[in-house]
N, C-alpha and C positions, 0 to 999 in steps of 0.2 A: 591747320595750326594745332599745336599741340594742347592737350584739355587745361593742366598748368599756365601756360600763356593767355588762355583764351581767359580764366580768373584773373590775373595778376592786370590782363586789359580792362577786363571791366572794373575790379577795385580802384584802377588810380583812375580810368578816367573817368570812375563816377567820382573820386573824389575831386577833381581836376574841376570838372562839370559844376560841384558842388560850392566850390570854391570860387564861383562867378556868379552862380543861378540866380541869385537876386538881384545881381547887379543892374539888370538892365530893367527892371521893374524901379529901383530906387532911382536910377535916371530918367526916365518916363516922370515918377512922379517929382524928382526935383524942379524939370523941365515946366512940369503942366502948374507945378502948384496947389493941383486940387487934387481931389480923392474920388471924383465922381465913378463910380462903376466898381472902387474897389473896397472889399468887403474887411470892417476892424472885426468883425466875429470871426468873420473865417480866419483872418491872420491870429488869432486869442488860441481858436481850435487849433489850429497846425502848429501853436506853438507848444501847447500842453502836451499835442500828440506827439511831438519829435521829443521833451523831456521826457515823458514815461517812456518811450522807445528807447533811448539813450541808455538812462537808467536801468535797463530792464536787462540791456545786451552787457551793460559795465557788471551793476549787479552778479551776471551769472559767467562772466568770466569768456565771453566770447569773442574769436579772434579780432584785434583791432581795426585791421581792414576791413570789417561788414560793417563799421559804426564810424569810422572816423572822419564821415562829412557831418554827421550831425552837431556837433558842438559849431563847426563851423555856418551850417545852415539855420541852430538856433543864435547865435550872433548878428546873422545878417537879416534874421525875423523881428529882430531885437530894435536894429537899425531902422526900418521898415516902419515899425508900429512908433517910435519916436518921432518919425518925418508925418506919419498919418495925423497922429495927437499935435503934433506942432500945427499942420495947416487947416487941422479939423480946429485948432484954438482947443486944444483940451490937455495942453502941457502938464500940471497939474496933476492930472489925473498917473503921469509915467510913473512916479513915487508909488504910486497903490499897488500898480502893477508889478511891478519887481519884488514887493515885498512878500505879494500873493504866490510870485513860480518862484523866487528864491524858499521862502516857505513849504509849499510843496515840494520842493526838489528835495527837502530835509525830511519832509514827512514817507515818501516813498519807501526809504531802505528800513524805515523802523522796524518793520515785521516782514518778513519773508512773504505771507498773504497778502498784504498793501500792495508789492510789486506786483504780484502775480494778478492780484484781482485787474488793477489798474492796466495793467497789458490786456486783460482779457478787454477791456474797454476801449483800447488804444484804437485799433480799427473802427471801432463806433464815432470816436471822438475827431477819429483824419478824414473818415470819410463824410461827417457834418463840417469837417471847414470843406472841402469841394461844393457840398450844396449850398452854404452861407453864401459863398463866390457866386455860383449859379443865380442864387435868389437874386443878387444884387443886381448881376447882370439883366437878368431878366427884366428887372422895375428897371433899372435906368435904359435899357437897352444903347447902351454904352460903353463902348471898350476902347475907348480915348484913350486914355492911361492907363491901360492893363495892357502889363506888358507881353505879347504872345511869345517870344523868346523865351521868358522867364519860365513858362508853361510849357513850352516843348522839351525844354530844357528838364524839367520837374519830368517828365512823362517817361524822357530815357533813363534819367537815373532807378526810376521804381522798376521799369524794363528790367533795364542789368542787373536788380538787386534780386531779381526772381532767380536770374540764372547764379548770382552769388550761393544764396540763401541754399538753392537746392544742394548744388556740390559741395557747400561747407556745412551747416550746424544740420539742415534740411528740417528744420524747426516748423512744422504744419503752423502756426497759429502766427508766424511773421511772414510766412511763403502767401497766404493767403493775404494778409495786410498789404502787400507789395500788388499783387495779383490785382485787388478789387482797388488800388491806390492806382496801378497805372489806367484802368480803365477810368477811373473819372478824373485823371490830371488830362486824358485824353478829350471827355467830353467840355472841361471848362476849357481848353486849348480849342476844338473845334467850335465853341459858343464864342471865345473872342473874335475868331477870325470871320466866323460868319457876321456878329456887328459891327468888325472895321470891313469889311465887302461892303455892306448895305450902307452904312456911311457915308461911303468912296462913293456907289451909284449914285447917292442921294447929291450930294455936289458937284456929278457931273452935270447931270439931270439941270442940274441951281445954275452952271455956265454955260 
């Protein structure tokens, strides 16, 4: 396949990808009603981290297909932490929220160093929501309602965006964010599946 087609494939269907990836997490939790195992830090982190990423690609004028699941994936982050706070009983609290990343999202472009420092953090900040997830998982050891879809799904897109990133802008400091991103969507994918396995044993074990 030609090196053109092989981008033009992974741009849409990571956007394609992107344009669902949460979906089967929000049905998981509509379904269960509870939040047990899944993590409102880690969704706070991933969500600051996709605005300053966003921001950072718009900011500097870079081509639209390397960014344009994100506005879509911070929507359905959006979505996500609204059904959390609903069944966590902490409704309330969505108003704070919004005021805090519409704020920030204002605060970003004010100085040309604000973007740049804040990128330089961006990786810091995505890769502490993967261990918030982690930590969760760990204490409850449960992965009832985390949806693994949603995480395998998360894994291919940061995949494809390595091979985006290199042939397009080959920007060192988002090639690595992608790099060390799909390594831990890997590990919290491999941590849910291993406590819906041990679950699964446990009830048959129980019949």
């Amino acid at each position: 396949m030609h090196s053109d087609q092989i981008l033009h494939f992974a741009n849409f269907s990571t956007l394609f990808v992107c344009m669902v990836l949460k979906f089967p997490q929000i049905f998981v939790l509509i379904r269960a009603k509870s939040t047990t195992g899944i993590s409102i830090n880690s969704l706070l982190l991933e969500l600051t981290g996709f605005i300053v990423f966003v921001t950072y690609q718009m900011y500097y004028d870079y081509p639209i297909p390397t960014y344009l699941e994100y506005p879509i994936l911070i929507a359905q982050d959006a979505i996500l932490l609204l059904l959390i706070l609903h069944y966590n009983g902490s409704r309330k609290q969505s108003l704070i929220y919004a005021i805090v990343f519409l704020g920030g999202w204002q605060l970003l472009t004010v100085e040309k160093w604000i973007i740049d420092f804040a990128m330089s953090l961006c990786t810091f900040i995505s890769a502490g929501s993967k261990f918030a997830q982690l930590q969760c998982l760990w204490q409850s050891k449960d992965s009832g309602q985390v949806s693994a879809l949603t995480w395998a799904m998360a894994t291919y897109t940061c995949f494809a965006r390595i091979y985006t990133t290199t042939v397009t802008t080959g920007d060192m400091q988002i090639l690595v964010r992608f790099i060390i991103m799909t390594v831990l969507n890997s590990w919290v994918l491999a941590t849910v599946l291993y406590y819906k396995k041990s679950a699964g044993d446990i009830q048959k074990k129980q019949e």
